[in-house]
C-alpha positions in Angstrom: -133.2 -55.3 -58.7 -135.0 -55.9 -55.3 -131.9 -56.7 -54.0 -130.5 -53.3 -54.9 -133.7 -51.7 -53.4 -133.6 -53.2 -50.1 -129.7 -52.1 -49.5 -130.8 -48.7 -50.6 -133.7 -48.9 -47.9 -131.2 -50.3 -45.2 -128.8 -47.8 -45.9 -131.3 -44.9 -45.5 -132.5 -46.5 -42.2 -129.1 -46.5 -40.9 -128.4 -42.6 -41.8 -131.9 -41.6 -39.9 -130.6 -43.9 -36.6 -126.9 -42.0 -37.0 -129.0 -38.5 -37.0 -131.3 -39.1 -34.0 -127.9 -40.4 -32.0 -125.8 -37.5 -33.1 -128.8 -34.4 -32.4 -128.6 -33.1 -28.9 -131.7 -34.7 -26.6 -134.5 -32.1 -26.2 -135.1 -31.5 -22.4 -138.4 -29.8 -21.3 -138.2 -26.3 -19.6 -138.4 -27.0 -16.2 -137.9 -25.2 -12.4 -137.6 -26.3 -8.6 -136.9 -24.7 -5.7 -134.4 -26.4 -3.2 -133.2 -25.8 0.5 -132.6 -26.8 3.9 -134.1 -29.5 5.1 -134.0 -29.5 8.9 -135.2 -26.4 9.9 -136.0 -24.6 13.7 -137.0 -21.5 15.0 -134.9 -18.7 14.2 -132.9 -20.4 12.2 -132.1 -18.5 8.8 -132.5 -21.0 5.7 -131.8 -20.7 1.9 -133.9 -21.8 -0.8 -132.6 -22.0 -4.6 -133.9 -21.3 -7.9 -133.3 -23.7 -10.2 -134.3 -23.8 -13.9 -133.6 -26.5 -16.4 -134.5 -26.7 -20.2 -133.1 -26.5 -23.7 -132.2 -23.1 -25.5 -133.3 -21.0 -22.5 -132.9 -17.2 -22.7 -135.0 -16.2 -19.9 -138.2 -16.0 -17.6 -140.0 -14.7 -14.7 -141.9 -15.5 -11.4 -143.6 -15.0 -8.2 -142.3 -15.9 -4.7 -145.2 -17.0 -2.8 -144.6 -17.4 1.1 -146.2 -17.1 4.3 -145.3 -13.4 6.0 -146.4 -14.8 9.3 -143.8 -18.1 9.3 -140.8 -16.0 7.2 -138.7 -13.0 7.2 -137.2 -12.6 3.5 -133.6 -11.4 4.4 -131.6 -11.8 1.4 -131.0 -12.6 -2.6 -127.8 -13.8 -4.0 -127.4 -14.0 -7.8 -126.1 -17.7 -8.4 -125.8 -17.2 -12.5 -122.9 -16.1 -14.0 -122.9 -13.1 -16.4 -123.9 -12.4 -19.3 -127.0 -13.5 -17.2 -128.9 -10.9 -15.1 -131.1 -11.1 -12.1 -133.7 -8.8 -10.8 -135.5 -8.9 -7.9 -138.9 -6.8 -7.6 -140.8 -7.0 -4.4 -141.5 -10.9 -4.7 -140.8 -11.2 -8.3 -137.9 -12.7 -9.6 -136.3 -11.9 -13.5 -133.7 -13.0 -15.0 -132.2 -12.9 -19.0 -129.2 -13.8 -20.8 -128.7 -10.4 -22.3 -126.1 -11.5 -24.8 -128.7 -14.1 -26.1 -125.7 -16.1 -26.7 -125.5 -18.2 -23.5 -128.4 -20.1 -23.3 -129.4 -23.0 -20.5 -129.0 -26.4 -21.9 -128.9 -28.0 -19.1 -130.4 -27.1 -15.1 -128.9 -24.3 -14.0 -129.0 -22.1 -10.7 -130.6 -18.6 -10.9 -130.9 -17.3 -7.7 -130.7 -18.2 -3.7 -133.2 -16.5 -1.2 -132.3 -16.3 2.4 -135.3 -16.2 4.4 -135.1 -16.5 8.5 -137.7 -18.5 10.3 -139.4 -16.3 13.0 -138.5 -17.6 16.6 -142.3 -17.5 17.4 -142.8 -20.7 15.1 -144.1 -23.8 16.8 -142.4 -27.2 16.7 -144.0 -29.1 14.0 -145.3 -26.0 11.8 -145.1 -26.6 8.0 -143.1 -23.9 6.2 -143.0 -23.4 2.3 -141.9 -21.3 -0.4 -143.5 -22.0 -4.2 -142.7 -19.8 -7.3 -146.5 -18.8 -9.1 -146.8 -17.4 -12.5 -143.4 -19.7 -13.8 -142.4 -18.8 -17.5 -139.7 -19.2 -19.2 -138.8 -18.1 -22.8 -136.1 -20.0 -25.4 -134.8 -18.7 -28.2 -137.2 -18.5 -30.5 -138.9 -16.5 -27.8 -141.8 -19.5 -27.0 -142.8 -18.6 -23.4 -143.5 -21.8 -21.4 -144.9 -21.9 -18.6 -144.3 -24.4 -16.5 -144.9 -26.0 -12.8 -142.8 -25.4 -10.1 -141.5 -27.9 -7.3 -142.4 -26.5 -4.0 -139.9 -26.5 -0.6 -141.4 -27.5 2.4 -140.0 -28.6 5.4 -141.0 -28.8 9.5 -139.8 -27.1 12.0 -138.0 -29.4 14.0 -137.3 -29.2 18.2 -134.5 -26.7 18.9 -130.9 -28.3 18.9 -130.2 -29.0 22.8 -127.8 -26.8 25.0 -127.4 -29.3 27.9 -123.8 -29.7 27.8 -123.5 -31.9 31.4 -121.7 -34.6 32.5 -124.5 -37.4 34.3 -121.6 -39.3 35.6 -117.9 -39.3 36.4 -115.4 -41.9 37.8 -111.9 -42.8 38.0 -110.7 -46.5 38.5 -107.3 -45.5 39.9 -107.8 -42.3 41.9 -110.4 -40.8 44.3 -111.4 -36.9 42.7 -112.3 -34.4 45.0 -114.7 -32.9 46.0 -116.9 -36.0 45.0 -118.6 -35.7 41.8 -121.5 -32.9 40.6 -122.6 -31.9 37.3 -122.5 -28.0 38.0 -118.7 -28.8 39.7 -116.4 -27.9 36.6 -112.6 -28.4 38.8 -111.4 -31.6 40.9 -108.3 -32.8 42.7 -106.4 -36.0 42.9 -103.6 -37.7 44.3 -101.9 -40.8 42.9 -99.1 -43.1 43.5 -95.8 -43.1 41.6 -97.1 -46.1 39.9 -100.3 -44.6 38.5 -99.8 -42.8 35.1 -102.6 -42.2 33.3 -105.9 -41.6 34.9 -108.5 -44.4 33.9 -111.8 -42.1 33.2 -115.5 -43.1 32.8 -117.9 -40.2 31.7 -121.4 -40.1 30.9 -123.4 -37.5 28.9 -126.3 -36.1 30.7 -127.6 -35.8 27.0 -127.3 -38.3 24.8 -126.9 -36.2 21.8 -124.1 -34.5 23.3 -120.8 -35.5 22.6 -117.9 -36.5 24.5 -113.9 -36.4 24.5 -111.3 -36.9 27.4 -107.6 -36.1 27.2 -105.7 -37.6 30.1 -101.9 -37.2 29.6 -99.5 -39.3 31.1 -98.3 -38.1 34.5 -95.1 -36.9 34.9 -94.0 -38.0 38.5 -94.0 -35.6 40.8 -95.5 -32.8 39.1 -99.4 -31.6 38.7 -101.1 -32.7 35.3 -104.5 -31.5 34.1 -106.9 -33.8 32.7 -109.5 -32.8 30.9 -113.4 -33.9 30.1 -115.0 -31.7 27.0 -119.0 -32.2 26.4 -120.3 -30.8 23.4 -124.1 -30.2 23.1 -126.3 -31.0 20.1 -126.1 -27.1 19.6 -122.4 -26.5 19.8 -122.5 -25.3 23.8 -119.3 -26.8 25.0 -118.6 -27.4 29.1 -115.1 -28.7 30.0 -114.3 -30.4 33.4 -110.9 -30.6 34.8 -109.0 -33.0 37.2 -105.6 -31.9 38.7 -103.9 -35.3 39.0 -100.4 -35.2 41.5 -98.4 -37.7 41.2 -96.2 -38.5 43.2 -91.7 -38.9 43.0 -90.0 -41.5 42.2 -89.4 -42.9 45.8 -85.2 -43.4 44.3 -85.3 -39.9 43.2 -83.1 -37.2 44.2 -84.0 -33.6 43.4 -81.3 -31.4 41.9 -79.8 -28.8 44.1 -78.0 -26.4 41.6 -79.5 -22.9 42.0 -77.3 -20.8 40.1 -78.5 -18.5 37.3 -77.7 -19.4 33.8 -77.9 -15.7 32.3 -78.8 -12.7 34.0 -80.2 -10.0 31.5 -81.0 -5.9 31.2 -82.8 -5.2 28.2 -81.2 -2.4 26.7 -78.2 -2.2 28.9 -74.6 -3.8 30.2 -74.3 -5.3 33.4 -70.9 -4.9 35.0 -69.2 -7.0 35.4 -69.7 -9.5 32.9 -72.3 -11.9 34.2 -71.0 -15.3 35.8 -73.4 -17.8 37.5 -69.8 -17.8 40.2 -70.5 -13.6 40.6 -73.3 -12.2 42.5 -73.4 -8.6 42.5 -73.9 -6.2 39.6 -74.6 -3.0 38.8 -75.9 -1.1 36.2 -75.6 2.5 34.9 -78.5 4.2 33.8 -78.9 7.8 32.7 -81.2 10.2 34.9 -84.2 9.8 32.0 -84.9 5.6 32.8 -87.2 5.1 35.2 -87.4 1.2 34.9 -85.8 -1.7 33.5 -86.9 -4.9 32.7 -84.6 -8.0 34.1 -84.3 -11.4 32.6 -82.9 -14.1 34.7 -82.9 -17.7 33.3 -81.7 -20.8 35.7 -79.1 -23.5 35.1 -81.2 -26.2 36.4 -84.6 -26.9 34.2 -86.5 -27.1 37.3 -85.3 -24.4 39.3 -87.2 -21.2 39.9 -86.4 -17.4 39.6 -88.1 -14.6 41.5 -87.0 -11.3 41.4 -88.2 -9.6 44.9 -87.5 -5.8 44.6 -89.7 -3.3 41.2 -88.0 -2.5 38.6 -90.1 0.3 38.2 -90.1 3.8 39.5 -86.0 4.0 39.7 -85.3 6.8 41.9 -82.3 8.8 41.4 -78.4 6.5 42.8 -78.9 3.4 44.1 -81.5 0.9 43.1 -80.7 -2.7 44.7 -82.6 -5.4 43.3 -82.3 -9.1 44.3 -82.7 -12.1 42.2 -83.1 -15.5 44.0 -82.9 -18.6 42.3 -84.1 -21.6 44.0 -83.3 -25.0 43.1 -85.8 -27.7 42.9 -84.2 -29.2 46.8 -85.1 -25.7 48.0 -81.7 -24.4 47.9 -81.4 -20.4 47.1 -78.7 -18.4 45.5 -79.9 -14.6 45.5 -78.0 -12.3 43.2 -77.9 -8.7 43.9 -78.4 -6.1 40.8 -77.5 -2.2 41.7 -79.7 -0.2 39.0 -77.6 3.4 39.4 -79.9 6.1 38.1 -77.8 9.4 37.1 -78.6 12.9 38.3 -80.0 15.3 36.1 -77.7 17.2 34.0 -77.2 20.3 34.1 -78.5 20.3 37.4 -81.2 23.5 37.8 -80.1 26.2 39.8 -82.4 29.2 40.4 -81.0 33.0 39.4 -80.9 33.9 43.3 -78.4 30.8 44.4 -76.6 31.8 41.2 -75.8 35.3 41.9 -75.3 34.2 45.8 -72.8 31.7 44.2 -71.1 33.8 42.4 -70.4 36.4 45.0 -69.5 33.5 47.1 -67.2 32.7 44.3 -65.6 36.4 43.7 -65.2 36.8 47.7 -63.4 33.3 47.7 -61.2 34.3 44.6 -60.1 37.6 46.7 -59.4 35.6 50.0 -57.4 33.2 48.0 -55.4 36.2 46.2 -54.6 37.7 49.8 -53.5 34.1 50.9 -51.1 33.8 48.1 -50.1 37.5 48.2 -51.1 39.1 45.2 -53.3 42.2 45.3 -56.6 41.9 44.0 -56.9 44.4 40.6 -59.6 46.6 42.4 -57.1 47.3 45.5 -54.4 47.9 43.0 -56.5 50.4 41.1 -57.9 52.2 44.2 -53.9 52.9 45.7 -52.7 54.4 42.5 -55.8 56.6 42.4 -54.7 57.7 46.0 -50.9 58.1 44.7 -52.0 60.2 42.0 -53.8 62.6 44.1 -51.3 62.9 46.4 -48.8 63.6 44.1 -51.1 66.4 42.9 -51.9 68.0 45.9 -48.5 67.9 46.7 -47.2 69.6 43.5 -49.9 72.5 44.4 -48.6 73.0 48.4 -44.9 72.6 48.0 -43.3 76.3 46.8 -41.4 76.1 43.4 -38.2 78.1 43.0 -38.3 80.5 39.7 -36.2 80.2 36.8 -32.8 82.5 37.1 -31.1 82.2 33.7 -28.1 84.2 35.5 -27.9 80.8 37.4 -27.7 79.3 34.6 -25.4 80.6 32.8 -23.2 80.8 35.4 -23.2 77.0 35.7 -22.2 77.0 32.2 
């Protein structure tokens, strides 16, 4: 019997342990507000609600701040719906208006953006505390409950010396020597130099330093560069242009022809050749400029076309194209841009009607060259034929008619 009692017991015991694992913990309603922790002057911070508990449905409170330290700027809702926010002067309110989505856990509510006022001191305490706390659960309890205040101190503003103290090279002598306010330097180095061998020294020691010094290409100009970045971002960038000098065994390339010679928009005639150098172009009256591309065989050779390509005035419009190879050798290619007359051409009603007098006096002289009357001189002599003939008819005397005569010829 006692037996049977005590596994009864144990068995009961056991059940109560598996319900107090299995229930979900209780957690006490709770709120905090977080933010930034190093703060200056005229810096803008943000400061978060946060609200923790178990079956919470809402609540309310009061920002409490000094006016003369902060400028409240902003609210941003940090809960997602079917949670609202309000925000009334200093008091905040939020609700889960389903009553369905309650906090079990900690939860964001809200992020205030306030902006420190650039009159602050270095070493001023700021804060922000929430007064008058409560928050409600389910069974619509209010508690009311303590909130964690921010504080922080305003720290010394971020420097903006962004200065070099110190700069050397172990294989080349800059110039001008070196000064922190002197941005730009020069230097000259031997074919067997290449890479500058830099030492640079913040003036601040918060600032930040990074060099980028290329390999030299011999006999060309490389820029190396020093970049100091201040504690508060302000960047200053010095620069060295390093020549180095050719390959003593080097021989520089002499081919100066043109590898394509280009008119955008248009044909060149003839057909380009880097063997051919004269072209033309043929442009109608309405283009006033062209734009020429002209690329060199040789990688290092240079173009330079000497004469505008603007302003095209009407016929002939030679411009020259020189290609100069990296010896100093020049090939100069000559482009004719023809620009077309207007057409028609404008011609004023005067010059017209001169012209075409000009034109009806010509046609006349040309029909007395080739001996055929001009219609008007034909007209005017059969006028004067006719009215001879008349006049005659009336002045010559006209026989009468005898029919004796007549019949007498029968």
């Amino acid at each position: 019997m006692l037996k049977k009692i005590f596994s009864a017991v144990t068995a009961i015991v056991i059940l109560v342990a598996l319900v107090v694992m299995v229930a979900p913990a209780t957690l006490a309603a709770s709120a905090s507000l977080t933010g930034t922790k190093t703060v200056r002057a005229g810096d803008t911070i943000t400061i978060t609600l946060n609200v923790g508990g178990t079956n919470i449905v809402g609540g309310q409170g009061t920002l409490s701040y000094d006016t003369s330290l902060l400028t409240l700027k902003s609210t941003t809702k940090k809960i997602s719906s079917p949670w609202s926010v309000d925000v009334n002067g200093n008091v905040v309110m939020f609700a889960d208006e389903s009553l369905e989505s309650p906090i079990n856990s900690t939860k964001a509510i809200i992020s205030v953006k306030f902006q420190i006022k650039s009159s602050v001191a270095v070493g001023t305490k700021i804060s922000v505390s929430m007064k008058n706390c409560v928050l409600t659960d389910t069974s619509y309890k209010g508690h009311s409950v303590s909130v964690s205040s921010y504080s922080a101190t305003v720290a010394s503003p971020l420097s903006k010396n962004a200065l070099l103290s110190s700069l050397t090279v172990a294989n080349a002598q800059i110039s001008p020597a070196f000064d922190p306010d002197v941005g730009e330097y020069t230097a000259n180095v031997g074919f067997d130099v290449t890479c500058l061998e830099i030492s640079a020294k913040a003036a601040e020691s918060s600032a930040k330093i990074s060099i980028d010094s290329p390999e030299l290409p011999a006999g060309q100009k490389t820029a190396v560069t020093i970049k100091v970045t201040a504690e508060s971002g302000a960047v200053n960038t010095y620069t060295i242009m390093v020549t180095r000098a050719q390959d003593p065994n080097y021989v520089a390339d002499s081919n100066s022809k043109l590898y394509a010679l280009i008119v955008e928009d248009y044909f060149i005639s003839p057909g380009f050749s880097p063997d051919v150098t004269e072209y033309v172009v043929w442009l109608p009256f309405e283009t006033t400029f062209i734009t020429v591309q002209a690329l060199p065989e040789a990688e290092l050779a240079v173009v330079e076309v000497k004469d505008s390509t603007r302003d095209l005035v009407v016929g002939d419009n030679l411009i020259h194209i020189v290609c100069r190879a990296e010896d100093g050798t020049e090939t100069e290619y000559v482009l004719n841009a023809h620009r077309s007359e207007k057409y028609p051409p404008s011609v004023s009603s005067d010059s017209a009607v001169s012209s075409q007098l000009n034109a009806s006096d010509n046609d006349d002289e040309g029909a007395a060259k080739s001996g055929v009357f001009p219609i008007w001189l034909t007209l005017a002599l059969c006028a004067v034929c006719a009215v001879s003939g008349f006049a005659a008819s009336r002045l010559i005397p006209q026989k009468g008619f005898n029919e004796k005569d007549y019949r007498d010829d029968e």
